[in-house]
C-alpha positions in Angstrom: 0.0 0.0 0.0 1.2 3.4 -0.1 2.4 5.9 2.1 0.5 9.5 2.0 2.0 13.0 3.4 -0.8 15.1 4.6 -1.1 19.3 4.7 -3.7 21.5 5.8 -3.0 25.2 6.1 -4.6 28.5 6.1 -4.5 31.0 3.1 -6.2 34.8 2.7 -8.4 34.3 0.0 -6.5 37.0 -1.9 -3.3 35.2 -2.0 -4.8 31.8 -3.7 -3.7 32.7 -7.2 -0.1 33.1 -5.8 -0.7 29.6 -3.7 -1.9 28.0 -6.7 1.5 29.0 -8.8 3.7 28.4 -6.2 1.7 24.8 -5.5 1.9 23.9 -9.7 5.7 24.5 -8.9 6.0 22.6 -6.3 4.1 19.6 -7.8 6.0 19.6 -10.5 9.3 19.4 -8.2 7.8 16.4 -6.3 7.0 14.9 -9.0 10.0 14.9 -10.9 11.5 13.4 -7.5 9.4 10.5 -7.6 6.0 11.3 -5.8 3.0 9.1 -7.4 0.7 12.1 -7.0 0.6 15.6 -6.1 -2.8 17.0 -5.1 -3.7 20.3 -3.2 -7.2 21.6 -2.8 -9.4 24.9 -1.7 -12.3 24.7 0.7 -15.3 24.8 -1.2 -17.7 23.0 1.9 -15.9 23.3 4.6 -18.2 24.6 8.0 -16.6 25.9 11.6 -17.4 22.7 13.6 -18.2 22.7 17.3 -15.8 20.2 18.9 -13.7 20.4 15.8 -13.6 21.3 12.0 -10.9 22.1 9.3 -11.5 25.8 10.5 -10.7 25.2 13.5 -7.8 23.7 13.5 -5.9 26.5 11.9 -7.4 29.1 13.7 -8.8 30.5 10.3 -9.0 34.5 10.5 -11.8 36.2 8.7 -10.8 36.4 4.5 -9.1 33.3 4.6 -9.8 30.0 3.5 -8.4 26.2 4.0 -6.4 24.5 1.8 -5.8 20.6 1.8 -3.4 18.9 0.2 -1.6 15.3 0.0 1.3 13.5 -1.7 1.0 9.6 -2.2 4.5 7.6 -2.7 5.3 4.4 -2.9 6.6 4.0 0.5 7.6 5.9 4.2 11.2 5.4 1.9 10.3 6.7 -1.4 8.8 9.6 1.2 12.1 10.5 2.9 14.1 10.0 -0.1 11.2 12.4 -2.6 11.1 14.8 0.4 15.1 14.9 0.8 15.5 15.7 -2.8 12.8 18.0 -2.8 13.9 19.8 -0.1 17.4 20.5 -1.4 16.3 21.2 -4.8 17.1 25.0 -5.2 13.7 25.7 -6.9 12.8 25.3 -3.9 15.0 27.6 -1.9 14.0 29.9 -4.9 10.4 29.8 -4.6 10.9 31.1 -0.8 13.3 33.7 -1.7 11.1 35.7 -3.5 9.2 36.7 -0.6 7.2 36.1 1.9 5.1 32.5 1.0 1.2 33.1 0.5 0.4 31.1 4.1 1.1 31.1 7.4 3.1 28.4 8.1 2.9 28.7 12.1 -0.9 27.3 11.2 0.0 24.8 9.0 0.2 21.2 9.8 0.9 18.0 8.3 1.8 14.4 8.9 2.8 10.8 7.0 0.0 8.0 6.7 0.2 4.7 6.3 -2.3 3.6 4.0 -4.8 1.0 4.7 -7.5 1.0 2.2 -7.6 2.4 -1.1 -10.7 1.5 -3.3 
């Protein structure tokens, strides 16, 4: 089965068009490291919750939205192998040079999953 890296992170609304270029880049990076897929994707249903909700959990601010995102590889391996390549790819270093990302990364989190059912 394999292994899934998780994101969810908060975004103003007016800085999804940068997001989205800056994700296509990074997608394209991954990918050419040896990720299986590369999907990232904009709230379009997502309600505050009352024990818990997507919302929530990044302490969305008014005129911002959620995004969610996963990469699916192979392995945990093929994960820390894609990700170290990734990482130290200078498109990468180049994409944050140019200023200040379009999220808050102190909201952001993420995580690896083992998979155990895929339909």
């Amino acid at each position: 089965m394999s292994y899934v890296d998780g994101f969810v992170l908060p975004i103003p609304v007016k800085n999804v068009p940068a997001y989205r270029r800056m994700a296509h880049q990074c997608g394209k990076i991954w990918m050419e490291h040896g990720a299986l897929a590369y999907t990232e994707c904009v709230a379009d249903d997502v309600k505050p919750g009352k024990p818990t909700s997507f919302p929530q959990a990044v302490k969305l601010k008014p005129g911002e939205t959620v995004v969610f995102s996963w990469i699916v590889y192979a392995s945990r391996a093929q994960r820390d192998r894609v990700n170290k390549k990734a990482m130290s790819d200078p498109r990468i270093a180049a994409l944050f040079e140019q200023g200040v990302p379009p999220f808050d990364g102190k909201r952001m989190f993420w995580g690896g999953f083992k998979t155990f059912l895929s339909l």
